[in-house]
N, C-alpha and C positions, 0 to 999 in steps of 0.2 A: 504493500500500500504506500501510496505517496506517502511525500513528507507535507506536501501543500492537504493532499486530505485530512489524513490525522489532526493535522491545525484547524482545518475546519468542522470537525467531527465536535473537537476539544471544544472551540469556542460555542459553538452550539448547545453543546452540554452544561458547557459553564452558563449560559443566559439562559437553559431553560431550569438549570437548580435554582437561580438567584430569581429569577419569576416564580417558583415553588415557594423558596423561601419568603420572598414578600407577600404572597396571598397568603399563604398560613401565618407571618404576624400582622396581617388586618384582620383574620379569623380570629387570634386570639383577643386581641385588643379588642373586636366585636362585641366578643363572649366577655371580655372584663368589664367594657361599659354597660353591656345590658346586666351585668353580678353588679356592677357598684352605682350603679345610675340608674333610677327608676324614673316615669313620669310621676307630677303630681299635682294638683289643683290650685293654684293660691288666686290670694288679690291681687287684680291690676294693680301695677302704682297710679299714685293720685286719684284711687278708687277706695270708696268705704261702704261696704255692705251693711245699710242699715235694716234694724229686725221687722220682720214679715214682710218686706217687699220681697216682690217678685228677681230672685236674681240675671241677670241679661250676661249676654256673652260679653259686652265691654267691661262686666265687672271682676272677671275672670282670667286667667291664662291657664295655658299649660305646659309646665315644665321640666326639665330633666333634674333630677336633684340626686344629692349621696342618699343611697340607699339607707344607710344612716342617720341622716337628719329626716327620714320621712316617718310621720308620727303613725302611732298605728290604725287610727281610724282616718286616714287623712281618705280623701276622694281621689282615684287615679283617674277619672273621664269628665270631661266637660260635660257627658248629656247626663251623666251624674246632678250636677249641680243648677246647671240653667232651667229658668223655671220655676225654681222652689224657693224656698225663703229660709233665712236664716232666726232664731227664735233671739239671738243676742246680735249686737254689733261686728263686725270682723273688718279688720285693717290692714291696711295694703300692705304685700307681703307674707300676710299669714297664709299657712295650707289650712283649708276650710275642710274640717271635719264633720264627719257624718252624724256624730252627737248633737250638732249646732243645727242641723237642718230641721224642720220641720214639716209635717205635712201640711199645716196651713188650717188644722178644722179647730185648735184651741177649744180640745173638749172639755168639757164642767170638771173638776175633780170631785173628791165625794166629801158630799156636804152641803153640796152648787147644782143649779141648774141655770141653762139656758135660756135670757129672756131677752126679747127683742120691743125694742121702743118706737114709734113712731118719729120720727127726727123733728117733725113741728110739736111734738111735747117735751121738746131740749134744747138749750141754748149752746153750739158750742161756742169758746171763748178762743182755741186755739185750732190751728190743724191737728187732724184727727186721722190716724193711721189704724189699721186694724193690727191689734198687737200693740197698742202705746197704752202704758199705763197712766191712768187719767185719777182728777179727783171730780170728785161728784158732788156741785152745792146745792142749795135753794135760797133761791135772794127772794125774799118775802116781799108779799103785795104791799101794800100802802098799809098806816096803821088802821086808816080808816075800814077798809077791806075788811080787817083782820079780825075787827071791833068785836063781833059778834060768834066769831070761831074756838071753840076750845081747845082746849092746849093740846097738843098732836101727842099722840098713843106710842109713836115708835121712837120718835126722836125728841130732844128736849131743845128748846128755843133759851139760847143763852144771850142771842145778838138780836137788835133789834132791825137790822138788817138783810144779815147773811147768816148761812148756818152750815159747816160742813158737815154731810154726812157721810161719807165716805169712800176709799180709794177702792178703785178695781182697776179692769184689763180691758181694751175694749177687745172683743173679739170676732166682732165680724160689723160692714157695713156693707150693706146691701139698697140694690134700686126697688126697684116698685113690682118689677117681677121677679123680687128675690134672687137676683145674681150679685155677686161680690165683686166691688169695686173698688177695695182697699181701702178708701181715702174720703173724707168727706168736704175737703176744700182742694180742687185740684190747680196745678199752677199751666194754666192754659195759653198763658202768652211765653213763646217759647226763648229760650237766653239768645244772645249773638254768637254761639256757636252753632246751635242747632239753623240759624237761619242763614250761616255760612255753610254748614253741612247740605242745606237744602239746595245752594242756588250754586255749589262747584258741584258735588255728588248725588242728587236729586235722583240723576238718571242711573247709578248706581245700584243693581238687585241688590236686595239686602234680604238674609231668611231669619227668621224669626219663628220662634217657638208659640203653640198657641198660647201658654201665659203669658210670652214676654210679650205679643200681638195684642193682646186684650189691655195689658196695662200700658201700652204705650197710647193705645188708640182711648184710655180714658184721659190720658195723661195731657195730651194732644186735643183731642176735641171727641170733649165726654158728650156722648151719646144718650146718657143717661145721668138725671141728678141721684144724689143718696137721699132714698128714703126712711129705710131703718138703719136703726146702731142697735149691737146686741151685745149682752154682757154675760158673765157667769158670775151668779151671787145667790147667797143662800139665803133662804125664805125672811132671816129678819130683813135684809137688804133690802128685797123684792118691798117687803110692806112699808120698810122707810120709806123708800122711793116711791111709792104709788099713793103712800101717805102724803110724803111734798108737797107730790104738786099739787093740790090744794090749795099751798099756801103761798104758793109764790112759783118762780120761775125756775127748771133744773139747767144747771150751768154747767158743763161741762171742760176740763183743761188740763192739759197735756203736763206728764211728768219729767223731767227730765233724768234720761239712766245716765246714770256715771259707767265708764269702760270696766270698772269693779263688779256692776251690777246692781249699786246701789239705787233708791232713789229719790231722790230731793226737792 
């Protein structure tokens, strides 16, 4: 055999081991990223998942992280997450865990039941989320009104004013054919983003989930006003409240949670 052969056999050999060798260590490196990097769900930056809204894919990413740092209930899929609501606040960054999700029905615990109010027999004082904990007052009629009323069975009149009687959740608002619309003051004039989103990317598909569809389109241009607010409260609750209004006007306003979970 040649000598020019052999030289060409050799070189051959040699570039086709060292292309062996290269794709077996992107094999392995494959196999190491997928053992020490998993996907995992967190907050957008400059995004904050507040509780019981509807979560949207802008509030979202998905990302590769140290298997390591990934907590054990964290969410690995966006269709996990989009859609459903979170029961506490979550801040950009965080992986959004499956204990924080909720399905959105805020059932009675035991003790409570669920009652629903007619909205024009309540005042509310602030925007109103389903899922915000609220205080519940009665600002009382004139004295003159009152004149001839006897002293209320559930609640005791310390103010000659106002009287609180009591804190709860709200848990669900509803239109007039009893669907949920989250929100009972929606904010319909849209920022200077959204109205630069509309007029460069308008034409842009955009998919959307039917929660996140339904809450943008109330968010946008509600279709529907809130008719009822519904609460879970236990029957002395129920008879304070039904006692009230009698006596005055029920006022409703928002709590504010501290990121501890307090609230003040």
């Amino acid at each position: 055999m040649k000598k020019r052969t052999l030289i060409i056999i050799s070189l051959i050999s040699f570039l086709l081991a060292l292309f062996s060798f290269y794709a077996a260590t992107r094999y392995i490196d494959s196999l190491a990223h997928e053992k020490l990097f998993a996907p995992v769900v967190k907050v957008a930056d400059g995004r904050e998942i507040q509780p019981f809204e509807p979560i949207t894919t802008e509030d979202v990413v998905l990302v590769n992280e140290e298997a390591d740092e990934i907590l054990p209930d964290a969410v690995t899929s966006l269709e996990g997450v989009v859609g459903k609501r979170s029961v506490q606040p979550i801040f950009a960054g965080e992986q959004v865990l499956k204990q924080k999700l909720d399905d959105g029905h805020l059932l009675p615990e035991k003790g409570k039941a669920r009652y629903e109010f007619p909205i024009t027999d309540m005042m509310p004082v602030t925007e109103l989320r389903k899922g915000d904990y609220v205080k519940v007052w009665v600002r009382y009629r004139s004295p003159t009104e009152l004149a001839n009323m006897p002293p209320p069975s559930y609640f005791t009149r310390t103010n000659a004013s106002a009287e609180l009687l009591f804190e709860s959740q709200l848990a669900t608002v509803k239109d007039n054919n009893g669907i949920e619309i989250y929100t009972i003051k929606p904010s319909v004039i849209p920022d200077g983003r959204q109205i630069g989103d509309t007029l460069f990317h308008g034409s842009e598909a955009r998919k959307y989930t039917d929660a996140e569809r339904r809450y943008r389109d109330y968010r946008a241009q509600p279709s529907s006003l809130p008719a009822y607010l519904g609460f879970n409260l236990t029957d002395q609750q129920y008879r304070m409240l039904s006692e009230a209004m009698q006596y005055g006007t029920i006022q409703i306003g928002h709590i504010m949670v501290s990121k501890e979970g307090g609230t003040s």
